[in-house]
C-alpha positions in Angstrom: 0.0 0.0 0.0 1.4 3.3 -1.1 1.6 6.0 1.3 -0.8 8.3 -0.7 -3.4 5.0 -0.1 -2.7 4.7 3.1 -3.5 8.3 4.3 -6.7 8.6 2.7 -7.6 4.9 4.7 -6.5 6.5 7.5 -8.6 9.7 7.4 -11.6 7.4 5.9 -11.6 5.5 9.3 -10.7 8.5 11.6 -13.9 10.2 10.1 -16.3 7.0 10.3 -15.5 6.2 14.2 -15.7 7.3 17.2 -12.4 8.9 18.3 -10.9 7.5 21.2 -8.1 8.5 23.5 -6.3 7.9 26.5 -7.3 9.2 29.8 -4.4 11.7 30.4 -4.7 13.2 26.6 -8.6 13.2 27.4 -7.8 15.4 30.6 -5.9 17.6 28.6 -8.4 18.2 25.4 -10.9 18.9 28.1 -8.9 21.3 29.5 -9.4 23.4 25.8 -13.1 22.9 25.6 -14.7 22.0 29.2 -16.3 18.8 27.5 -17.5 15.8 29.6 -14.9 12.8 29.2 -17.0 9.4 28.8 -15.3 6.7 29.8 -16.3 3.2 28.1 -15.4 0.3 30.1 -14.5 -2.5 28.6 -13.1 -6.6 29.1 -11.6 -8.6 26.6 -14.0 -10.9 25.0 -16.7 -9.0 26.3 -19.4 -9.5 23.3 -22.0 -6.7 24.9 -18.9 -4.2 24.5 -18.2 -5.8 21.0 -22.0 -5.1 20.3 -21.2 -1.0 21.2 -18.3 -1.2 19.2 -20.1 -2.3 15.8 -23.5 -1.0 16.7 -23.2 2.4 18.0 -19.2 3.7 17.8 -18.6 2.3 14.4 -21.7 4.3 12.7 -20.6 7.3 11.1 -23.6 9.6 12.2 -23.3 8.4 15.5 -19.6 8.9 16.2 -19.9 12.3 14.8 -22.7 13.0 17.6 -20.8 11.7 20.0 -17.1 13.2 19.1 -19.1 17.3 18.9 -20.2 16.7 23.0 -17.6 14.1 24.8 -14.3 13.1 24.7 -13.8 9.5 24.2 -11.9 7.0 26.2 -12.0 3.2 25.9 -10.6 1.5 29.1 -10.3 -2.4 29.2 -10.0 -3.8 32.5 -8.2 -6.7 31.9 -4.6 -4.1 31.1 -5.7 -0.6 31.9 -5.5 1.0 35.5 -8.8 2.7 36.4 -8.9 5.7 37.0 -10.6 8.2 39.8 -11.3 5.4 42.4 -14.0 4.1 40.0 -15.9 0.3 40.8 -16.8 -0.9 37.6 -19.1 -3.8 38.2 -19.8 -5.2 34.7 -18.8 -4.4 30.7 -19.3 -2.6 29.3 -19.9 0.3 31.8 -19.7 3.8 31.0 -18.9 6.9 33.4 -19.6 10.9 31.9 -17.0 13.1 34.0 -16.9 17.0 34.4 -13.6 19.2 34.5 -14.2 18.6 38.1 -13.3 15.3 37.9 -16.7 14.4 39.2 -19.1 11.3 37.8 -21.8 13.5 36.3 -23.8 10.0 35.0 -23.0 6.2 35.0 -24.6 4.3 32.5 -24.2 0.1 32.8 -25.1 -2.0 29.7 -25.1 -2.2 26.2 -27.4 0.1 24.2 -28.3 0.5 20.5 -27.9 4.4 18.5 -31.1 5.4 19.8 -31.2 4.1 22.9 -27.9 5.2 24.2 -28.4 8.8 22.5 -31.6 9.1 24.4 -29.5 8.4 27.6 -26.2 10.8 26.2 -28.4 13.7 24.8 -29.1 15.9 28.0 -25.4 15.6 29.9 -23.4 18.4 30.0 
């Protein structure tokens, strides 16, 4: 694959997913624009979390909504350390936090578009 090829892939997928980060680069983007990090929890093998992954994050539309009011972080379990003292019961799990630091909303469960936007829409 040329490198001309594999640019345009590149941006293709950036612009068709959700964009995710790590926790310390999502503390610092929400330093620029006071968005709420949401925190996806995740395990290995988890097929609920695989479910998000295809069903809600990979849609185009969807990851759009989501990238203009959160920042993104995907934590799995089984190799990330969690952060801000959080108990994470079962996967996936997902936890909205302020600049505060503070849980604004915990949402357990796997969701479909409308369902989880209905549950997203009104957090700030």
């Amino acid at each position: 694959m040329n490198k001309t090829v594999f640019v345009l892939l590149f941006g293709f997928l950036s612009l068709s997913a959700t964009q995710w980060h790590s926790y310390e680069e999502a503390l610092e983007l929400q330093k620029k624009s006071s968005k709420l990090i949401m925190i996806d929890f995740v395990r290995e093998h988890c097929h609920y979390c695989e479910d998000m992954d295809k069903g809600v994050f990979e849609d185009k539309e969807m990851s759009r909504w989501l990238d203009k009011r959160f920042i993104a972080v995907k934590i799995n379990l089984d190799k990330d350390v969690v952060p801000e003292g959080v108990k994470v019961m079962m996967t996936p799990t997902f936890y909205f936090f302020n600049t505060k630091k503070e849980i604004v909303k915990k949402i357990p469960g796997s969701w479909n578009i409308e369902d989880f936007k209905s549950l997203t829409k009104d957090l700030k």
